[in-house]
C-alpha positions in Angstrom: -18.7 9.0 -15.0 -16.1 8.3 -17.0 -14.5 5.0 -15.6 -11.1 4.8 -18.7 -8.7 7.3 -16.2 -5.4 7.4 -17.6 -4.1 8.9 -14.0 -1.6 11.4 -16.1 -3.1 13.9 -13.3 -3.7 14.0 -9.6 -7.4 13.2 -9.6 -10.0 15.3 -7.0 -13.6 14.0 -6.7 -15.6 16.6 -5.3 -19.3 17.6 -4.5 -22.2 15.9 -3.2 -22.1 13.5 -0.3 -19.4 12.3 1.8 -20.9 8.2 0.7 -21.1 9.2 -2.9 -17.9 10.4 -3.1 -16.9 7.5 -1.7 -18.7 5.3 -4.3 -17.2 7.0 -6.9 -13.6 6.7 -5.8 -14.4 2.5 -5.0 -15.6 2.9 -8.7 -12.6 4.2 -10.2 -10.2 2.4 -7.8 -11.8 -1.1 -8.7 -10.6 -0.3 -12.8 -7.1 1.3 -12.0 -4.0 -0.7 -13.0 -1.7 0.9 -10.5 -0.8 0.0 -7.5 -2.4 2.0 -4.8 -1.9 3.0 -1.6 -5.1 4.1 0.9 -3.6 6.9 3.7 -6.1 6.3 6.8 -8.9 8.8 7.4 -7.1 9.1 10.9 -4.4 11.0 9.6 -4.6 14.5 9.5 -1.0 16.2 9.8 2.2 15.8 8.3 3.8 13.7 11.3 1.2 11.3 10.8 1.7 11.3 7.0 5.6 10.4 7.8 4.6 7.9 10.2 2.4 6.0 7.4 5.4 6.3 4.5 7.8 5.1 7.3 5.7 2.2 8.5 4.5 0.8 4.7 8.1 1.6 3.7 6.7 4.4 1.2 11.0 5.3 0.6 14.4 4.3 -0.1 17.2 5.7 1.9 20.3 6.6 -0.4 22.9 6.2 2.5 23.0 4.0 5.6 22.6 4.9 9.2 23.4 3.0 12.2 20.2 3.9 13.8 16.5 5.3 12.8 16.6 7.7 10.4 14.5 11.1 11.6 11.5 12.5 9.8 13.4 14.9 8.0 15.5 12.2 6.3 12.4 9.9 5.7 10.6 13.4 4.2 13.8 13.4 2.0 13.8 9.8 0.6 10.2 9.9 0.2 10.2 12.9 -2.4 12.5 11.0 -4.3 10.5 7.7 -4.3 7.4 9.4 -5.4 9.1 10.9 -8.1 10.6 7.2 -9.1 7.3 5.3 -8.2 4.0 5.1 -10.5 1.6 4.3 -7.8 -1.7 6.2 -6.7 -2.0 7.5 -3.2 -5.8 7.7 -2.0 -6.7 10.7 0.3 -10.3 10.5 1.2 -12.2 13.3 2.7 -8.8 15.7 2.5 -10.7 18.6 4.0 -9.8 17.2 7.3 -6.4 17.1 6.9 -4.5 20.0 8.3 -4.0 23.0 5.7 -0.2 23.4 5.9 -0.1 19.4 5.6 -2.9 18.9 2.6 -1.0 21.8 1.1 2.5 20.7 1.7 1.7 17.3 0.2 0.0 18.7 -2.9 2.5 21.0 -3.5 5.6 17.9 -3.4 3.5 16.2 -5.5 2.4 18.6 -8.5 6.0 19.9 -8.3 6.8 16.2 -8.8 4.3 15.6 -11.3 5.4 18.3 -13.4 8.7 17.3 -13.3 8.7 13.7 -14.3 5.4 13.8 -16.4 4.0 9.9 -16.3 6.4 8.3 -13.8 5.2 10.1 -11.0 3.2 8.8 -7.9 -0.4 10.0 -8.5 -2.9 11.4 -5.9 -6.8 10.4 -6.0 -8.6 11.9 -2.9 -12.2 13.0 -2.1 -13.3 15.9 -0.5 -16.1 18.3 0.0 -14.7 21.5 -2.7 -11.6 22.1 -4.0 -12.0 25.6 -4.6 -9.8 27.0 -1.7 -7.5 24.3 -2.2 -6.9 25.1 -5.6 -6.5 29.1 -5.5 -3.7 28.3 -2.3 -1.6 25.5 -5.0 -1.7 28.5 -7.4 0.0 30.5 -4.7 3.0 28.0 -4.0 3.6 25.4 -6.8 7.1 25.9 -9.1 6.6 27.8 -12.0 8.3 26.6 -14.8 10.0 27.6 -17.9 6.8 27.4 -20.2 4.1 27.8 -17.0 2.6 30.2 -14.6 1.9 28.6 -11.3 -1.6 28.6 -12.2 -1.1 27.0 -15.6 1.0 24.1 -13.9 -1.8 24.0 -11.0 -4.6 23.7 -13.8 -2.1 21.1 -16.2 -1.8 18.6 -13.0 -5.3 18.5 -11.5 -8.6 17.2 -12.8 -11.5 17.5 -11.1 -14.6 15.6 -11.1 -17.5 17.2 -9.8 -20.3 15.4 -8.7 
């Protein structure tokens, strides 16, 4: 395995065991220069998910309020930070995750990706096959000027198959 990742594209690792998938993520984690952030296996919906970005501070409100801000909000200044943010978000094992979460999430952060090009926060997760994964992102990513959804689905994704 390659182990010189330029993380331009969100990174799946897929195939094989659960522990070798696992090896091969600690492998390219231990020669990444970004900061990364590891999302407990634990989580597995989107409330979760906000729970994590507002207890490691994972945004940055753009107005004040005088008391919490709701998961909406927090939803709100996270898209923004990740598109303002070069840092790696691990996912392992995202077959457990929910499907409208793991999709919601992919889709914010291929749109994002697309968008912004290297600035972008990253995605590296394990999981046992991407394939249905994949063909759903094709369904609800942004198209773009120059790109089917597919084409921006394929530009932002590489996958390592065990």
């Amino acid at each position: 395995m390659d182990e010189n990742f330029t993380f331009q594209k969100h990174i799946l690792i897929v195939g094989k065991t659960q522990i070798e998938r696992h090896a091969s993520l600690d492998q390219i984690l231990a020669n990444c220069n970004l900061e990364f952030i590891r999302f407990p296996a634990s989580m597995k919906s989107f409330p979760d998910y906000l729970n994590i970005v507002q207890s490691k501070k994972l945004f940055s409100s753009f107005y004040e309020s005088k008391g919490k801000y709701n998961l909406n909000q927090i939803l709100d200044f996270h898209i923004d930070w990740i598109a303002d943010n070069n840092c790696l978000f691990v996912f392992e094992e995202f077959q457990n995750i929910e499907d409208r979460f793991a999709l919601e999430i992919m889709r914010i952060m291929i749109n994002n990706l697309e968008a912004n090009h290297k600035s972008a926060t990253k995605i590296i997760m394990t999981l046992e096959d991407e394939t249905e994964l994949i063909n759903n992102l094709d369904e609800i990513v942004n198209e773009t000027k120059y790109k089917s959804k597919v084409q921006v689905v394929k530009s932002n994704l590489q996958v390592i198959t065990l």
